[in-house]
Residue, then its C-alpha position, 0 to 999 in steps of 0.5 A: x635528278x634523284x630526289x633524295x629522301x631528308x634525312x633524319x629529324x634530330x629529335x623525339x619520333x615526329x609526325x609530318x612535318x614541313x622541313x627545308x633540305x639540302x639534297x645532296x646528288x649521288x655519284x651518278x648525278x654528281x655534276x647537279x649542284x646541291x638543290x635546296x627545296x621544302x616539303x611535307x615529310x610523311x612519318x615512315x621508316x622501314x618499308x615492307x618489314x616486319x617488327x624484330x622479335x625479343x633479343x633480335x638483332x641486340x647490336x641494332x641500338x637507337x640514338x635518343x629517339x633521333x637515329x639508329x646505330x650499330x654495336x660493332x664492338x663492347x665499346x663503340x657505337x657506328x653510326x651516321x655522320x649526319x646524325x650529329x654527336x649530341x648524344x648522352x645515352x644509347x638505346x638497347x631493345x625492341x621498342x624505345x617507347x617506355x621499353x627500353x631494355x638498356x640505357x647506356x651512358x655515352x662517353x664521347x661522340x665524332x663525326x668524320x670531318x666532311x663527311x656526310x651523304x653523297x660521297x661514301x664516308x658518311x661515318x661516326x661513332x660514339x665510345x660507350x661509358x659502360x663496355x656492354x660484354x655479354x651481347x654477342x657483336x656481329x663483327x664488320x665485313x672486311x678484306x676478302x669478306x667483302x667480295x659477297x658484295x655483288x649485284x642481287x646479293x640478299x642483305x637484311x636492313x634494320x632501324x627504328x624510324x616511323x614505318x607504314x604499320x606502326x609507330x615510331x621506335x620500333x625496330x624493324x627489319x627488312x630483307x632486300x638486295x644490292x643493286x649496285x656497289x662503288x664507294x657506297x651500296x645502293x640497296x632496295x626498292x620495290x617497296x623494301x626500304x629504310x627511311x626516316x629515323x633509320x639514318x646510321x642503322x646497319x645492313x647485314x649480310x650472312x658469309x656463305x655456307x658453302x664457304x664453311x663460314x656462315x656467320x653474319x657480318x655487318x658493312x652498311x651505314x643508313x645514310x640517304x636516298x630517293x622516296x621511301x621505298x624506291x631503295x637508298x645509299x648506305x657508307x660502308x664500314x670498311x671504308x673508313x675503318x682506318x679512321x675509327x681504330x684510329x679515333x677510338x684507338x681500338x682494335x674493331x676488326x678482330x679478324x683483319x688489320x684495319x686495312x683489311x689485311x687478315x690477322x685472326x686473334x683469339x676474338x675472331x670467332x664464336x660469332x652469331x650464326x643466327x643474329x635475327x632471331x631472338x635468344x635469351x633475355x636482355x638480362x642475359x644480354x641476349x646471349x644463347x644463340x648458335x655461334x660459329x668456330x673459329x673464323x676462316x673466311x680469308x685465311x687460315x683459323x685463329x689456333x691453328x699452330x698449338x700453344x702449350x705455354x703458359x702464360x705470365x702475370x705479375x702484381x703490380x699494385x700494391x707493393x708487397x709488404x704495403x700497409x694502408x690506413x682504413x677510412x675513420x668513416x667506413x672502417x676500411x681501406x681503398x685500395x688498387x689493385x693492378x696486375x700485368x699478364x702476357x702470352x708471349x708467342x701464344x694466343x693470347x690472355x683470356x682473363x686475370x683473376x683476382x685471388x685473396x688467400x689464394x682463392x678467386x675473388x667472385x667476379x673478379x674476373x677481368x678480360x680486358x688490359x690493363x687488369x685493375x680492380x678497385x677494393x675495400x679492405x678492412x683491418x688486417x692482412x692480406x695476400x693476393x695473387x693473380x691467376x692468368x688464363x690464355x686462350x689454349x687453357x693454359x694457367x699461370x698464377x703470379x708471385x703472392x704480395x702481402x700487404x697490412x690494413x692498420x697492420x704492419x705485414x710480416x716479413x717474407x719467410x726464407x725461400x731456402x730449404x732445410x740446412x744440416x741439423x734441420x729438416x727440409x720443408x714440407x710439400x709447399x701445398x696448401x698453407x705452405x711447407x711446414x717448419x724443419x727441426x731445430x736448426x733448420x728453416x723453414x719451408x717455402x710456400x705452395x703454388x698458391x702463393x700462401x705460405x706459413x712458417x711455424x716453429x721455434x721462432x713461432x708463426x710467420x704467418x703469410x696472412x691475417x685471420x682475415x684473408x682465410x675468410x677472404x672472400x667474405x672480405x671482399x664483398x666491397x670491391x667496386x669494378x671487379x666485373x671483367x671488362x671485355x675489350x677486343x685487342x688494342 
């Protein structure tokens, strides 16, 4: 009979410890019934490794000191089943002993039901509060990306447990090989292992070069084994994938349906070539580092049939022609801004842009739908736009909407051109056409969705004196970085 190694102490790093486990046999010994027995836990992890320099391996992250999970995605967190769900935060950097890099609030946690060591499904994840856009996510192993998972194929094993030359909280790597698949790896031995505190951490695996791929993909879950040392059994992401899209209700496969069908989008590529090495700075989010193209492991690239078409966007909150009341306390108004945009038949919407009188707002870029932002007004009028970008670089910029802070918005101008007796409009550019002669009316706006009357029936202006110095108007906005998901 194998004895199994415990699994993980939930708690802060721990040194030896008498502990009672319930060991649960692998499909080899799957006729032994679960055996229950005490013994003295040594404090060791990652066997025959070495500690990861500054920025590696950034999607490895620790789980209060407990467990060790992977970022397959700006939102979620995989991780092991057994593990629990009682978690508030998770832990970015080297080294979670006073130097955390990152700590990220957690929204929710869930375990697969039953699931848990011994049977391949030894699945969870936590969805984070605060999407962490700027790392670079090694994506899941999926489809046909899965036959490099062969007997004596090299992987890199990573996770913060105890180690045999260091402390606790540390993460360490160690490269070793497969020794077997079925509904789980069995990976290591020889002295290369993952052990306690490693539970939930990932196995990575490099797409061969010769395939014109080379990037890493991510497909192991740390989920038990035999003595420290002598190799473990990890769950396999792709596995139960059909499950976490469905819990989380995201699309974590940017390359293939859940089931492994492949289906690239726009987010299928620019993935680490060079994830163990470290690149940048964690303020940076450890950015920097080669990236591929688009991917073509199981098929034709992302882009392959061109697109030349531009993209739609719409506001849709506020209303034009919308006024709103300042705060008496802080003298402005709170308001939210909502915008829709689609690519139709083309690759699909890179970002929306928030613009005030027709220039971007800094740092309202927003990569994620539904496109929203939250912003601060004060007294005056206003004129937004919203500027969409697809992934071929195409641009499309919205319909303008007006709207009044303690004012009233003036009304639209006429969208006709000059009629007998007046003259047309002008060019439509910049502040808008300018007015026909006497008789006439006057001219619409520009692209930019500003436009202004002037004339016999005097200003008809689009906006306020405030939106000309917009930016410095918009410095209250909240929530105006882009959130970056992958497709819903």
């Amino acid at each position: 009979m194998l004895a199994l190694r415990p699994f993980p102490m939930l708690g802060a790093p721990f040194a030896a410890a008498t502990v009672t486990l319930a060991l649960v046999a692998p499909a080899a010994a799957a006729d032994d019934a679960p055996t229950h027995f005490t013994l003295d836990v040594p404090p060791q992890g990652i066997y025959g490794g070495t500690e990861v320099e500054p920025c590696g391996w950034p999607t490895t992250v620790n789980l209060q000191g407990s467990c060790t999970g992977t970022l397959i995605h700006p939102e979620v967190v995989i991780y092991a089943a057994h593990c629990g769900t009682g978690y508030s935060s998770i832990q970015f950097g080297e080294n979670i002993n006073g130097g955390v890099a990152r700590n990220v609030p957690v929204e929710y946690c869930k375990t697969y039901p039953g699931g848990g060591p011994g049977n391949g499904d030894d699945f969870a994840f936590c969805k984070l509060a605060e999407p962490q856009l700027d790392i670079p996510i090694v994506p899941p192993l999926m489809g046909c990306e899965t036959d490099v998972l062969q007997p004596g194929a090299e992987v890199t094993i990573v996770g913060f447990g105890n180690a045999d030359n260091g402390p606790y909280g540390i993460k360490r790597e160690v490269t070793t090989t497969i020794n077997s698949v079925t509904n789980e790896a069995f990976i290591g031995g020889n002295g290369k292992d993952s052990c306690q505190g490693d539970s939930g951490g990932p196995v990575f695996i490099k797409l061969p070069t010769e395939s014109g791929v080379g990037s890493w993909r991510v497909f192991g879950i740390t989920s038990y084994g035999g003595a420290c040392g002598t190799g473990g059994y990890y769950s396999m992401m792709h596995n139960g994938m059909e499950w976490f899209e469905s819990e989380t209700g995201i699309d974590l496969t940017p390359c293939h349906d859940a089931d492994g069908t492949w289906n690239p989008g726009p987010d299928c590529g620019m993935f680490p070539m060079d994830a163990g090495s470290g690149y940048g700075s964690w303020a940076e989010g450890c950015s920097g580092g080669p990236l591929g193209g688009f991917e073509s492991s199981c098929g034709q690239p992302f882009g392959a049939e061109p697109d030349d078409t531009p993209p739609t966007v719409t506001i849709t909150m506020p209303a034009d022609g919308s006024m709103f009341t300042s705060d008496p306390d802080s003298g402005k108004a709170s308001i939210t801004i909502s915008a829709t945009a689609d690519d139709g038949d083309g690759w699909g919407i890179e970002s929306v842009t928030l613009q005030v009188g027709g220039a971007d707002v800094p740092g309202g870029g927003d990569f994620l739908a539904p496109y929203e932002w939250d912003a601060s007004f004060p007294p005056g009028i206003y004129t937004l736009t919203a500027r969409a970008r697809d992934y071929a670089g195409n641009e499309a910029v919205s319909a303008p909407v007006v709207f009044g802070v303690d004012m009233e918005p003036p009304p639209p101008p006429p969208e006709t051109t000059g009629s007998s007796g007046g003259g047309t409009g002008g060019d439509g550019g910049g502040d808008g056409g300018s007015a026909g002669t006497e008789g006439g009316t006057s001219g619409t706006g520009g692209t930019d969705g500003v436009g202004q009357a002037s004339g016999d029936d005097g200003c008809g202006c689009r906006f306020g004196p405030s939106d000309r110095g917009a930016a410095g108007f918009v410095l209250g906005l909240l929530g105006v970085a882009g959130l970056r998901r992958r497709r819903r």
